[in-house]
MDAnalysis code that builds the backbone (N, CA, C; Angstrom):
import MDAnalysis as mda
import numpy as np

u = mda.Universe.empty(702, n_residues=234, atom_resindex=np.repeat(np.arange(234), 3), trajectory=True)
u.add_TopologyAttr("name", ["N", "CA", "C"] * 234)
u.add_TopologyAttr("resid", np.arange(1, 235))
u.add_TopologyAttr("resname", ["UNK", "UNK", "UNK", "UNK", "UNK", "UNK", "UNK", "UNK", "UNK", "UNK", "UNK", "UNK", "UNK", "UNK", "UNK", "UNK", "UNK", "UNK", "UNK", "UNK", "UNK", "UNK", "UNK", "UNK", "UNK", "UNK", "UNK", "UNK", "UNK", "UNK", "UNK", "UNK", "UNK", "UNK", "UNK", "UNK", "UNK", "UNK", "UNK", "UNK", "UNK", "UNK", "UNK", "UNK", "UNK", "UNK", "UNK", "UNK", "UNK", "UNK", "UNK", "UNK", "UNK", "UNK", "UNK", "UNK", "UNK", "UNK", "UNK", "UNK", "UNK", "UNK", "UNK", "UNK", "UNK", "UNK", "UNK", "UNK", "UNK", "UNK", "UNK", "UNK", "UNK", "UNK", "UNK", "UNK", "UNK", "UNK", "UNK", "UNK", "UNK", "UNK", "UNK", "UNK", "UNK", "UNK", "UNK", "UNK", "UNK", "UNK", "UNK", "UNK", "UNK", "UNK", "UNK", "UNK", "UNK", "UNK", "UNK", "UNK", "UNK", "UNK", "UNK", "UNK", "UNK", "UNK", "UNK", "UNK", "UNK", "UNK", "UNK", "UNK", "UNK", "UNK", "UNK", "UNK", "UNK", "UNK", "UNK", "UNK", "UNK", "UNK", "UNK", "UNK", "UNK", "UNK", "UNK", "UNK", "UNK", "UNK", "UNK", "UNK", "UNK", "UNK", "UNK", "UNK", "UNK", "UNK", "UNK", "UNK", "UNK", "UNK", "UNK", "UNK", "UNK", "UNK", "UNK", "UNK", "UNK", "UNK", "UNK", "UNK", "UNK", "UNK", "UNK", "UNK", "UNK", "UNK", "UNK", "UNK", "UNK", "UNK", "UNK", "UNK", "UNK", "UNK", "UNK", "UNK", "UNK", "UNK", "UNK", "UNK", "UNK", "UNK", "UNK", "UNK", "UNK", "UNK", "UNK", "UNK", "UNK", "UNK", "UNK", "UNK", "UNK", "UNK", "UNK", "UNK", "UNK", "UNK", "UNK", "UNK", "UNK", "UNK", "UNK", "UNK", "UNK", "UNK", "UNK", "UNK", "UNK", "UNK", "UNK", "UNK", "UNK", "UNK", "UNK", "UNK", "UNK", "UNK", "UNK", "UNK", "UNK", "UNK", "UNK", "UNK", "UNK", "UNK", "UNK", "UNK", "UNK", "UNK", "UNK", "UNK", "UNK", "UNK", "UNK", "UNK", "UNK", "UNK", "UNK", "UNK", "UNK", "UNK"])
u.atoms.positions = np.array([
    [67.292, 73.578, 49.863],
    [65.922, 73.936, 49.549],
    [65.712, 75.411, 49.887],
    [65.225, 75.775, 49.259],
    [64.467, 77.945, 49.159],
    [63.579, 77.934, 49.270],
    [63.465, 78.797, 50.542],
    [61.973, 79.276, 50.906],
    [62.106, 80.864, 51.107],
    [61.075, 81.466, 50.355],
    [61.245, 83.129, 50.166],
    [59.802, 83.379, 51.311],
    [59.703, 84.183, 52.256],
    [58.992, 84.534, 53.358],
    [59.107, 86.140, 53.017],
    [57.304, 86.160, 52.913],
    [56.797, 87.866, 52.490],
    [56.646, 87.914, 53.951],
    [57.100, 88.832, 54.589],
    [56.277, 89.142, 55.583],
    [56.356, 90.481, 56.490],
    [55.650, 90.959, 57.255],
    [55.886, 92.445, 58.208],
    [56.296, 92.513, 59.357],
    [57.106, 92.939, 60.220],
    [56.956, 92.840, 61.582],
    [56.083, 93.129, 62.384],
    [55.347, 93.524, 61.780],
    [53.923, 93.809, 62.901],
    [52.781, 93.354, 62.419],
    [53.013, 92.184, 61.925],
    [51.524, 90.733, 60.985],
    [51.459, 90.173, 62.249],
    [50.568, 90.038, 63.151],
    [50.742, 88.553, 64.108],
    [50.479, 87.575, 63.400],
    [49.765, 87.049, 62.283],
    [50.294, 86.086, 61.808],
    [51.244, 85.652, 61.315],
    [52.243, 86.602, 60.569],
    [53.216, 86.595, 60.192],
    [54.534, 85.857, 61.372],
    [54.338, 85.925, 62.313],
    [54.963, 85.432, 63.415],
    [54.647, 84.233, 63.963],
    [53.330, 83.794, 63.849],
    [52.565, 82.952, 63.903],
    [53.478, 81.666, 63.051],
    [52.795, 82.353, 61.745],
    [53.354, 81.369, 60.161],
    [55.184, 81.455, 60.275],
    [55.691, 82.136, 60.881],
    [57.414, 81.786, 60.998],
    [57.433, 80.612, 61.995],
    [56.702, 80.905, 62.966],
    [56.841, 79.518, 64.142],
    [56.407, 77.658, 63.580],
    [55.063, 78.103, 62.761],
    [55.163, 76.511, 61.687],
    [55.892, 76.936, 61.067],
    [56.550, 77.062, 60.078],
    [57.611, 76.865, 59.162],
    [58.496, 76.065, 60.534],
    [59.052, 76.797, 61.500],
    [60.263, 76.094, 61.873],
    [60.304, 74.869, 62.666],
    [58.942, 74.545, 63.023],
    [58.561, 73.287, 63.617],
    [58.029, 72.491, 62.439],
    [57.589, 73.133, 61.197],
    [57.484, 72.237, 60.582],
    [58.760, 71.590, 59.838],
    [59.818, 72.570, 59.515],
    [61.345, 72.349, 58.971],
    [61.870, 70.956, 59.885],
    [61.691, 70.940, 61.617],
    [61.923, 70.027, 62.199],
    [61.407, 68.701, 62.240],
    [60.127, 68.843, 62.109],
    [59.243, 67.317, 62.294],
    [58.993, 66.750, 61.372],
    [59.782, 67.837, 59.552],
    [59.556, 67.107, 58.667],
    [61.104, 66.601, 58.158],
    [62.327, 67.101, 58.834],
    [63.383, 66.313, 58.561],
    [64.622, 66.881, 57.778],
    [64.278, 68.340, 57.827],
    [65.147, 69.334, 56.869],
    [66.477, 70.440, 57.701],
    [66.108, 70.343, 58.876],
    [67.428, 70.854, 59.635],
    [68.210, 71.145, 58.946],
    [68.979, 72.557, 58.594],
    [70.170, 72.437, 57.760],
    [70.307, 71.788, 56.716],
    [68.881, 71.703, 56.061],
    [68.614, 71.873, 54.411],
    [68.213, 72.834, 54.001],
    [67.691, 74.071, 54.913],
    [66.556, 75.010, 53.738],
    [67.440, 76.371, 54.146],
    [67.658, 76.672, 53.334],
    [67.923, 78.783, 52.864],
    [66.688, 79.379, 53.295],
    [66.257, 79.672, 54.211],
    [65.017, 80.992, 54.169],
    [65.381, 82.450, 53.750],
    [64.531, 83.170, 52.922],
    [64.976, 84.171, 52.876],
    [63.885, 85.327, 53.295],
    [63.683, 86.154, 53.738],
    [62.783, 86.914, 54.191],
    [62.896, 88.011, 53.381],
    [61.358, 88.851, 52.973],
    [61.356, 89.577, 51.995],
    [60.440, 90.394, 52.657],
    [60.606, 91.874, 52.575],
    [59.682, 92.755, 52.782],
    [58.283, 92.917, 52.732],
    [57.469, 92.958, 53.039],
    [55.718, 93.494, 52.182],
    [55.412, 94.297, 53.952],
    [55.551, 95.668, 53.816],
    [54.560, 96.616, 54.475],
    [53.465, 96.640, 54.530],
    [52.127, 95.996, 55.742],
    [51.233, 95.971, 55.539],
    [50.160, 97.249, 56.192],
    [51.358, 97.779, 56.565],
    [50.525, 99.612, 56.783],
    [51.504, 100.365, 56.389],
    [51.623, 100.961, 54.972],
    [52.956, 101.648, 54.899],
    [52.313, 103.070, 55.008],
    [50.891, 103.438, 55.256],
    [50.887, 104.728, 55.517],
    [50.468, 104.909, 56.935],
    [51.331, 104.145, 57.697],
    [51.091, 104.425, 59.615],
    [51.639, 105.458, 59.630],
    [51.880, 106.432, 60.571],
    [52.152, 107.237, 60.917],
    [53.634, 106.855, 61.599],
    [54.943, 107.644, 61.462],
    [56.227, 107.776, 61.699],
    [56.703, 108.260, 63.279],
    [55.492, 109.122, 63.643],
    [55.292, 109.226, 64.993],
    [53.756, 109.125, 65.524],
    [53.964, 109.075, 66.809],
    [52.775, 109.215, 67.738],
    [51.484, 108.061, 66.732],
    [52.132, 107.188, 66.395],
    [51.694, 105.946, 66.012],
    [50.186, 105.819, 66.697],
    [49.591, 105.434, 66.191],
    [47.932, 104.867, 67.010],
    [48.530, 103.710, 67.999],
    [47.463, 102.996, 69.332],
    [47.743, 101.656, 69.526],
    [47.744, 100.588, 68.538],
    [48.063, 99.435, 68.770],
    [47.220, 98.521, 67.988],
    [45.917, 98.576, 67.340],
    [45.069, 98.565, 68.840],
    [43.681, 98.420, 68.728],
    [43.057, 99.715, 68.067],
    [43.671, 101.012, 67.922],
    [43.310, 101.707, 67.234],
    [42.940, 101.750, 65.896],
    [44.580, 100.903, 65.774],
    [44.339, 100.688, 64.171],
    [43.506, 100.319, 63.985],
    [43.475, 98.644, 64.175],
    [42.222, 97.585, 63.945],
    [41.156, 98.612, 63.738],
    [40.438, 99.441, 64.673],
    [39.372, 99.896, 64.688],
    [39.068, 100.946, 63.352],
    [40.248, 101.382, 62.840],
    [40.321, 102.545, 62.003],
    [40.292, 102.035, 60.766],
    [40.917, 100.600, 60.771],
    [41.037, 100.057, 59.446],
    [39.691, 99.573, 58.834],
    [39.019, 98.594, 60.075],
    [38.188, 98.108, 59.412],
    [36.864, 98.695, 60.049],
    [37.265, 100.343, 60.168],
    [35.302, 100.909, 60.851],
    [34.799, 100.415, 62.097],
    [35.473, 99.734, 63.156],
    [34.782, 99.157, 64.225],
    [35.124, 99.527, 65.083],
    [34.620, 99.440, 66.496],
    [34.644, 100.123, 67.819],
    [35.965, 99.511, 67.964],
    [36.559, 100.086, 69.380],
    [37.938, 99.562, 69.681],
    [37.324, 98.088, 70.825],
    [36.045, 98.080, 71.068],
    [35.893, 97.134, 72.022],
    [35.565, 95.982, 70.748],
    [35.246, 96.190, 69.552],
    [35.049, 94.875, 68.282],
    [36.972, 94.519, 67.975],
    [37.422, 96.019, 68.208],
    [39.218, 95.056, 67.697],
    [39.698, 94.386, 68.758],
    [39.110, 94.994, 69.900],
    [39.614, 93.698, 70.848],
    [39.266, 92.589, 70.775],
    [38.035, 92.167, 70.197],
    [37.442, 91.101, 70.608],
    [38.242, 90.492, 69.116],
    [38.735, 91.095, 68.591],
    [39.293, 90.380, 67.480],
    [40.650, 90.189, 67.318],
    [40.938, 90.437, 68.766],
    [42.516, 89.580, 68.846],
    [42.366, 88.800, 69.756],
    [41.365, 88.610, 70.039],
    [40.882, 86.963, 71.507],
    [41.314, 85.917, 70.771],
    [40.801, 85.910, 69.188],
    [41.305, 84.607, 68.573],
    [42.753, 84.656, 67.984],
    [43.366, 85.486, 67.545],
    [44.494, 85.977, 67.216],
    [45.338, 85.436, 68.586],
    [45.350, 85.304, 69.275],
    [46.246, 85.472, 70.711],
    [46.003, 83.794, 71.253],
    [44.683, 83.543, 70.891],
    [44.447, 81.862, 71.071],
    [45.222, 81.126, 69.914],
    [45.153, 81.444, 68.913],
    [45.692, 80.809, 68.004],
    [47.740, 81.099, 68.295],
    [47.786, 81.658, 69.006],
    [49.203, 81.898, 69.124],
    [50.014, 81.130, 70.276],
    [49.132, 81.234, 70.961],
    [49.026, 80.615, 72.452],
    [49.272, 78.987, 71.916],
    [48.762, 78.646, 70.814],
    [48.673, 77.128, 70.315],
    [50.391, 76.429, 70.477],
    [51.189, 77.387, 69.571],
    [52.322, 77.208, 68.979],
    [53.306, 77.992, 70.738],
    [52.837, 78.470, 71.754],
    [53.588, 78.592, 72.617],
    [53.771, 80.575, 72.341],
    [53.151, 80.715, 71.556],
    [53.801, 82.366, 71.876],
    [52.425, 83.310, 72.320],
    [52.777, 84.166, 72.969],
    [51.856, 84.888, 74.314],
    [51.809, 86.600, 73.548],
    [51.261, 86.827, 72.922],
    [50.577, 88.188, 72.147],
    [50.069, 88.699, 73.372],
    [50.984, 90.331, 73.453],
    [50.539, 91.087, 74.530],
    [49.848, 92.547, 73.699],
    [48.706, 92.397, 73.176],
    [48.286, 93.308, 72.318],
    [48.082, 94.463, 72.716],
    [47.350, 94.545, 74.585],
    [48.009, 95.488, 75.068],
    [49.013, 96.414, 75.198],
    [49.959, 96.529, 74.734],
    [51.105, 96.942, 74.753],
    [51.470, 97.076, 73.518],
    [50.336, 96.991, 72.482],
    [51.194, 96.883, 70.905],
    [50.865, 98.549, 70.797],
    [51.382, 99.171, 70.047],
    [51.217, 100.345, 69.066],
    [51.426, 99.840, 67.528],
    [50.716, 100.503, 66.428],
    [51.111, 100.513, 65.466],
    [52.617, 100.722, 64.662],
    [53.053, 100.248, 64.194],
    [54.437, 100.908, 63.679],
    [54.710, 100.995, 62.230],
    [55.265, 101.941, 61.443],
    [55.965, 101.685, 59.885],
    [57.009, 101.067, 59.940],
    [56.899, 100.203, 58.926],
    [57.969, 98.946, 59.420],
    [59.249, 99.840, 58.713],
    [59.449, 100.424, 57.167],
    [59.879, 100.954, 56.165],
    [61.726, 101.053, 56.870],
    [62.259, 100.978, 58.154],
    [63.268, 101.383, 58.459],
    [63.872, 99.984, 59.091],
    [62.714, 99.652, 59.608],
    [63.066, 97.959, 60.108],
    [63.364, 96.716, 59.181],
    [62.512, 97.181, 57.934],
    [62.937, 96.106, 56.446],
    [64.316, 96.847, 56.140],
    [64.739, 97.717, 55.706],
    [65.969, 98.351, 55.363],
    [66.977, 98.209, 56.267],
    [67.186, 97.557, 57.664],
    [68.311, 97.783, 58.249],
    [68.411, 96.004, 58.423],
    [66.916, 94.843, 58.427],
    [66.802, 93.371, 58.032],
    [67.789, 93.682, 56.612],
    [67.441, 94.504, 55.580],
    [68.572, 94.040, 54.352],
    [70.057, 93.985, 54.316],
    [70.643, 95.027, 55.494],
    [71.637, 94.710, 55.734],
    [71.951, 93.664, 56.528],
    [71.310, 93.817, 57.568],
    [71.961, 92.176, 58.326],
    [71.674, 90.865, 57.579],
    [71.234, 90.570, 56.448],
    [71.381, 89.844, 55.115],
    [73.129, 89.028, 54.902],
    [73.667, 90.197, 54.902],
    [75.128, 89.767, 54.231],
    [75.840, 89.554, 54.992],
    [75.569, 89.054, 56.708],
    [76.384, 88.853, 58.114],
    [75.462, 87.747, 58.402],
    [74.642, 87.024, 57.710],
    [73.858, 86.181, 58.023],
    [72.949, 86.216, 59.807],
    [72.501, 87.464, 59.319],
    [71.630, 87.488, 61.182],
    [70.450, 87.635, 60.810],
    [69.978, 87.449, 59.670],
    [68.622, 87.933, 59.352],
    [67.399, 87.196, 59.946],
    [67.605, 85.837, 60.127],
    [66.914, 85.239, 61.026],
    [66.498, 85.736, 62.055],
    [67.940, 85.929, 62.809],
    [68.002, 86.570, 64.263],
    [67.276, 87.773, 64.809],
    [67.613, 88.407, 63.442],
    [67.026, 89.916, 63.280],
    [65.670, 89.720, 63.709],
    [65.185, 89.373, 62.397],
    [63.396, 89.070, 62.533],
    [62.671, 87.905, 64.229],
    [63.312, 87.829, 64.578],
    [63.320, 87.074, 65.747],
    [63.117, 87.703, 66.975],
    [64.346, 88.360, 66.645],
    [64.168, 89.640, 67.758],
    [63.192, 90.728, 67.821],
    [62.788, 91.199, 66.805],
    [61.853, 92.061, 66.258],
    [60.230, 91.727, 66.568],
    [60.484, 90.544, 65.800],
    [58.848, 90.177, 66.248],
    [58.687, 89.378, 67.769],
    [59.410, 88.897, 68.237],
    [59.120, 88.667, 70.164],
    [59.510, 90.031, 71.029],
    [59.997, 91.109, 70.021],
    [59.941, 92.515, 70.939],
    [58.589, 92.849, 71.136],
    [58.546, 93.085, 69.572],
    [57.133, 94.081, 69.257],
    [55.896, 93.024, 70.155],
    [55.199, 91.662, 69.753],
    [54.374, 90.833, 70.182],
    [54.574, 90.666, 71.114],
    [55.323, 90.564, 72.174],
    [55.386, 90.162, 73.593],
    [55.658, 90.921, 74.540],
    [56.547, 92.035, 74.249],
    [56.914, 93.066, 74.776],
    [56.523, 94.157, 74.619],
    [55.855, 94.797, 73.700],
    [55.389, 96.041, 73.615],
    [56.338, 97.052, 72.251],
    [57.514, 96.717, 72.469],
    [58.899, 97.210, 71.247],
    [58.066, 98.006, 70.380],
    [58.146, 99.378, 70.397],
    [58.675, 99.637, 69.143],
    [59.705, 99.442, 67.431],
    [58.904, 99.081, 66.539],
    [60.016, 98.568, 65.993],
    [60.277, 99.362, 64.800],
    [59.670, 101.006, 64.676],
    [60.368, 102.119, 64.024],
    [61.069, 103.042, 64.995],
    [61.353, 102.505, 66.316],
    [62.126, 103.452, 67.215],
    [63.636, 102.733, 67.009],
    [64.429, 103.710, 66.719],
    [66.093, 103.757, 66.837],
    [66.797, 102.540, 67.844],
    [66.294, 103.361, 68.865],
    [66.660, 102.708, 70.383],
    [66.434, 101.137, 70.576],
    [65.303, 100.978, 70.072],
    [65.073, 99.320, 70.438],
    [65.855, 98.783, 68.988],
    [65.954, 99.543, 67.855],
    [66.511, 98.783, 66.637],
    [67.706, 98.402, 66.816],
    [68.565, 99.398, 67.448],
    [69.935, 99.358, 67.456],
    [70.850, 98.569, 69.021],
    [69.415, 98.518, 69.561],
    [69.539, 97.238, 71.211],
    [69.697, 96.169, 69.993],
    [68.956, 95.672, 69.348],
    [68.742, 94.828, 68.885],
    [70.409, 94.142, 68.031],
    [70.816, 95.371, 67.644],
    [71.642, 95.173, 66.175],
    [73.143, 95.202, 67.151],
    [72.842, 95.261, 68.765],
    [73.782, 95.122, 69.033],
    [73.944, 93.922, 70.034],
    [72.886, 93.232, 70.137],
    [72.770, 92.091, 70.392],
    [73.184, 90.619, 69.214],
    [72.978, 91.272, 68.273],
    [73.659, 90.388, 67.146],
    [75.182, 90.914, 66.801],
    [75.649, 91.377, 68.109],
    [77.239, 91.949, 67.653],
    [77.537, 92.408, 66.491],
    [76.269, 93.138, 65.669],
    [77.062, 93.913, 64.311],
    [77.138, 95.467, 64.691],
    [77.617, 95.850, 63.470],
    [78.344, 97.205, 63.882],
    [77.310, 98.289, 64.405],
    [77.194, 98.971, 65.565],
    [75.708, 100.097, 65.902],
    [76.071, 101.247, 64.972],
    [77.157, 101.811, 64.916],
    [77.774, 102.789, 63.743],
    [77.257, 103.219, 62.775],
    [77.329, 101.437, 61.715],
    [77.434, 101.201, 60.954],
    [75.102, 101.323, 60.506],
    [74.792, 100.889, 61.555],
    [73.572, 100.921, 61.578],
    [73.062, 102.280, 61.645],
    [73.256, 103.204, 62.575],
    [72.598, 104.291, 62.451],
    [73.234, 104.976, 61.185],
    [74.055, 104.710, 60.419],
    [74.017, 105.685, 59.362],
    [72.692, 104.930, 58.134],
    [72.344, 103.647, 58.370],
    [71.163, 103.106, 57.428],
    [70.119, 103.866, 58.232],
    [70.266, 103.800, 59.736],
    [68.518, 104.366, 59.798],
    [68.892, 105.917, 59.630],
    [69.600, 106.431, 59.160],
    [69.629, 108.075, 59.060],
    [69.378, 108.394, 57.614],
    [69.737, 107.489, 56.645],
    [69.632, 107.417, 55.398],
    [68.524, 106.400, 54.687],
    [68.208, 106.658, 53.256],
    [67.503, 105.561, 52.836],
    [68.116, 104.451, 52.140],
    [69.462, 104.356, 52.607],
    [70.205, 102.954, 52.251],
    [69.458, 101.551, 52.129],
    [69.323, 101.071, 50.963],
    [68.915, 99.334, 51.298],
    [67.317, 99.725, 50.826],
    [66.930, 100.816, 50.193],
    [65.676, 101.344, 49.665],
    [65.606, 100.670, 48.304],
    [66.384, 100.052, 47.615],
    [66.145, 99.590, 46.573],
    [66.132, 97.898, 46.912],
    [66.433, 97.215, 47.671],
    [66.381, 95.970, 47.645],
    [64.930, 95.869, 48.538],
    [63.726, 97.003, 49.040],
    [62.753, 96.712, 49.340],
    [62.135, 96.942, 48.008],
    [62.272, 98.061, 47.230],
    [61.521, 98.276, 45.922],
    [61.517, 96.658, 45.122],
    [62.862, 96.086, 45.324],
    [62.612, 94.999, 44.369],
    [62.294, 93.572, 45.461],
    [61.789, 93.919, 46.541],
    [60.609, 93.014, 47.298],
    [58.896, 93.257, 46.613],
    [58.974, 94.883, 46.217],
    [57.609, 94.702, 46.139],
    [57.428, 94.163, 45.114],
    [58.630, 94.464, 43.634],
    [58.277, 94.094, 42.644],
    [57.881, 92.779, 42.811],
    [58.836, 91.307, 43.268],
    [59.284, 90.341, 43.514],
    [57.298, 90.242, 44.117],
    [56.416, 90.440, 44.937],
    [55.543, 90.471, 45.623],
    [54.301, 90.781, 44.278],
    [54.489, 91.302, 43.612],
    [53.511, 92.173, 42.140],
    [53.337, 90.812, 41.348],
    [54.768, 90.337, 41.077],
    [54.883, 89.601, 40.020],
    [53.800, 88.392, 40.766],
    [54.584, 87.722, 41.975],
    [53.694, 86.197, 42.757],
    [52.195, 87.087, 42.798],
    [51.839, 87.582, 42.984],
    [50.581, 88.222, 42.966],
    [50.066, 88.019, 44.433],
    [51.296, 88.354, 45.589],
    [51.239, 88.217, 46.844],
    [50.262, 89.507, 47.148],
    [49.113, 89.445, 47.958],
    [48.620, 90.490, 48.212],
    [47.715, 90.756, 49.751],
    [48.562, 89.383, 50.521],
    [48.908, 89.381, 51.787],
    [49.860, 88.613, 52.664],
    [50.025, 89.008, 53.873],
    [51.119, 87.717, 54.166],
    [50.476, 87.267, 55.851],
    [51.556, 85.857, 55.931],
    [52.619, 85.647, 55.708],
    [52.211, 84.994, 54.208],
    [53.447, 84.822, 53.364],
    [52.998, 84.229, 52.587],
    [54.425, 83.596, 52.248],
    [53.960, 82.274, 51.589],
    [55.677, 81.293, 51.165],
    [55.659, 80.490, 50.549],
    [56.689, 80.862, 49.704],
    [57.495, 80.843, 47.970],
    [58.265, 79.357, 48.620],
    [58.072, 78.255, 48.181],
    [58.995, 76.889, 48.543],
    [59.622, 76.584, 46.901],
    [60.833, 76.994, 46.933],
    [61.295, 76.515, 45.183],
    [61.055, 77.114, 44.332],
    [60.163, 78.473, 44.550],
    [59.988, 79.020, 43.285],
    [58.776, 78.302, 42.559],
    [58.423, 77.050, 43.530],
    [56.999, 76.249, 42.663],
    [56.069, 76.306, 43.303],
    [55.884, 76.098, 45.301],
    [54.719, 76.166, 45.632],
    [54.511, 77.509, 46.369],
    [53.179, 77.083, 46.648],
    [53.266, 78.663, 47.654],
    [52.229, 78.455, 48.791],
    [52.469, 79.098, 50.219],
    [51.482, 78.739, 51.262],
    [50.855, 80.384, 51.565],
    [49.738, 80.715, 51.244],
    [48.968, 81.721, 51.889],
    [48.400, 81.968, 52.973],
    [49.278, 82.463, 54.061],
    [48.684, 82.772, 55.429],
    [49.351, 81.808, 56.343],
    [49.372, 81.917, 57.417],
    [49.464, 80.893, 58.753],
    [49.035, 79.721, 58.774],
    [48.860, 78.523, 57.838],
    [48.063, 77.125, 57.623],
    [48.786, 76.822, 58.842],
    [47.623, 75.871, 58.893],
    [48.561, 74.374, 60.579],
    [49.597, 73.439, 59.864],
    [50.694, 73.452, 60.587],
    [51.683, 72.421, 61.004],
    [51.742, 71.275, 59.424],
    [50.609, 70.744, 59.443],
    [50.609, 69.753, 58.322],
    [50.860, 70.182, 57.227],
    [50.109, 71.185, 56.974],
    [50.029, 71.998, 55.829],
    [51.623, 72.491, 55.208],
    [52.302, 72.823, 56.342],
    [53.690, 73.385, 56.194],
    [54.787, 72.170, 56.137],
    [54.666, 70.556, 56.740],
    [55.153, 69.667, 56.380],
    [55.166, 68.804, 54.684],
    [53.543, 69.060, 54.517],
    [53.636, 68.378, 53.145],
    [54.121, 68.767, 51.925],
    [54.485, 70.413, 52.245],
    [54.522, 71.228, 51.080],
    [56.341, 71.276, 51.076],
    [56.857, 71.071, 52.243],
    [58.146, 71.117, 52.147],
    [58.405, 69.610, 51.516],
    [57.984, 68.531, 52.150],
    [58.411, 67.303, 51.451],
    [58.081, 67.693, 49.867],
    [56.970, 68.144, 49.307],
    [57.257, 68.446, 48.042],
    [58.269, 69.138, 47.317],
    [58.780, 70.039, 48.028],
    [59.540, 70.921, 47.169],
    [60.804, 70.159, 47.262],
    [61.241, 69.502, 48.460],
    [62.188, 68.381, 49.073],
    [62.781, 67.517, 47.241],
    [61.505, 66.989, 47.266],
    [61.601, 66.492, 45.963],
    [61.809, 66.970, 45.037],
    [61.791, 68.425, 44.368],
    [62.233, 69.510, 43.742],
    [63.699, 69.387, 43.432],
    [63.991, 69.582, 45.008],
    [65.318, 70.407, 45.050],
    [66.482, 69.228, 45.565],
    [65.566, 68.318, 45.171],
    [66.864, 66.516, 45.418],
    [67.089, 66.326, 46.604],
    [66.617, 66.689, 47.725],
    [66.784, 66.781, 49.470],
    [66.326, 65.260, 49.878],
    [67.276, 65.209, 51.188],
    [66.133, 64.001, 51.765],
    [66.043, 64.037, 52.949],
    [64.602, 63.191, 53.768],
    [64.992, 64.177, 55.310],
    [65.772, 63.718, 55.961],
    [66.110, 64.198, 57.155],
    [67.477, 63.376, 58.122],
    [66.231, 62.815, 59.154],
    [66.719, 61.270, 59.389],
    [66.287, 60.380, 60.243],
    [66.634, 60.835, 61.795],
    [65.436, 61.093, 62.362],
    [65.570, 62.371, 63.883],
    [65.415, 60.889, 65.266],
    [66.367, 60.846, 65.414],
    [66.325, 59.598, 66.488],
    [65.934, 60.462, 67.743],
    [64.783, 58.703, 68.218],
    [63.814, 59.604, 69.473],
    [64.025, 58.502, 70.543],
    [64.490, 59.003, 71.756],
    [64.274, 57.809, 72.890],
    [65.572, 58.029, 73.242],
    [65.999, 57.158, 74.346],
    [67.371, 57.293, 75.340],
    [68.324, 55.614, 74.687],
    [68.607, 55.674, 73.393],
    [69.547, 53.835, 72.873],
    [68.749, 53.005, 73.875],
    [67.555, 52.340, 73.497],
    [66.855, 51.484, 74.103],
    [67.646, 49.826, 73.782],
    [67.499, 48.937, 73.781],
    [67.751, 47.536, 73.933],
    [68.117, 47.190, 72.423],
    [69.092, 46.732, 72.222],
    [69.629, 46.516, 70.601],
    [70.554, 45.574, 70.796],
    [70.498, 44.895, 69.355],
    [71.831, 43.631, 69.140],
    [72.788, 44.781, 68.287],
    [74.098, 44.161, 68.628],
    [75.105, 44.806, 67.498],
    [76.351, 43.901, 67.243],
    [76.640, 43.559, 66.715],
    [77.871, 42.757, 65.791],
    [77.771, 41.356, 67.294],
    [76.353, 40.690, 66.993],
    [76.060, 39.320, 67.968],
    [75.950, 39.751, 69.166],
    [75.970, 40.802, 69.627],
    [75.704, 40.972, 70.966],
    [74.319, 41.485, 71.191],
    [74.101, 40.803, 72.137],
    [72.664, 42.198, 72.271],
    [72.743, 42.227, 73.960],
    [72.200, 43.423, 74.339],
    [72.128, 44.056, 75.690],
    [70.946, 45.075, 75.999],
    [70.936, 45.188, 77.043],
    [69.546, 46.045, 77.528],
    [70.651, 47.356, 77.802],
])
């Protein structure tokens, strides 16, 4: 089963909506059925490259409001995160251009770490504070997934892997994606934004059916009391 994931490293929902997907992948029975693929969409591509605003700056700049209204508008952002177990330290966020962090995710594509990648990235940046257009934390990162650091700083020195984001946005134009997280199940359905848990179970059993899948039966409990070939025992 294919699931295509628009998303930014610096969306807190976007991190949010990766955490249901993967509890929902579990509780609905697909373990090592689904391909995810993660796809670019920059949702500030004109941040600044240095001396970045905070977070809360942004917020405030984007949408005209005091920095004490963007705070108050990650109280629910941070509750809603807190739900699923993850702890948003917004304090500590700065703004970032993602533009170097999607391009060096396209290479770790073809070593299969891309998961990992985005994993690392978004519990840096959200929990830790990370920069995630700085070198230093990219290439901690890229060497925590044992791929080549070398091989990496010549992508972040260059605009290598600039065309497989161009054909994210196209890929993003066409679905008429015009926020995220957002997710492509099969090429047939699609989920807009961070929905709850259910929302992300029913839509996979649909596509399930799509793509000829079936779920795996998730045994719960410690072999409680059973008969087997005439015997039975506690």
């Amino acid at each position: 089963m294919k699931i295509e994931v628009f998303s930014d490293f610096t969306c807190p929902f976007c991190y949010i909506g990766k955490r249901e997907l993967e509890r929902a992948i579990d509780v609905a029975g697909y373990t090592e059925q689904v391909e995810i693929e993660y796809k670019a969409y920059q949702i500030g591509p004109d941040t600044p490259k240095v001396n970045a605003p905070s977070f809360y700056e942004g917020m405030a700049k984007k949408y005209d409001i005091s920095l004490e209204a963007a705070k108050d508008m990650t109280k629910g952002i941070s509750v809603r995160a807190a739900e699923i177990g993850l702890h948003y330290d917004f304090d500590k966020m700065t703004t970032a251009h993602t533009e170097k962090a999607h391009r060096l995710a396209k290479w770790t594509q073809q070593f299969d770490k891309a998961a990992a990648y985005t994993e690392a990235l978004m519990a840096g940046y959200f929990t830790a504070g990370e920069d995630v257009n700085e070198d230093a934390f990219l290439l901690k990162v890229i060497a925590q997934l044992d791929l080549d650091i070398e091989e990496a700083k010549v992508i972040l020195a260059t605009n290598d892997f600039s065309e497989a984001l161009d054909r994210d946005r196209y890929d993003a134009q066409q679905l008429g994606v015009q926020s995220v997280p957002f997710f492509v199940f099969e090429n047939r359905y699609g989920i807009k934004g961070a929905e709850p848990n259910e929302v992300f179970v029913r839509t996979l059993h649909q596509a399930a059916a799509l793509a000829g899948n079936q779920p795996t039966i998730k045994l719960v409990g410690n072999d409680g009391a059973a008969c087997n070939d005439g015997v039975c025992k506690l």
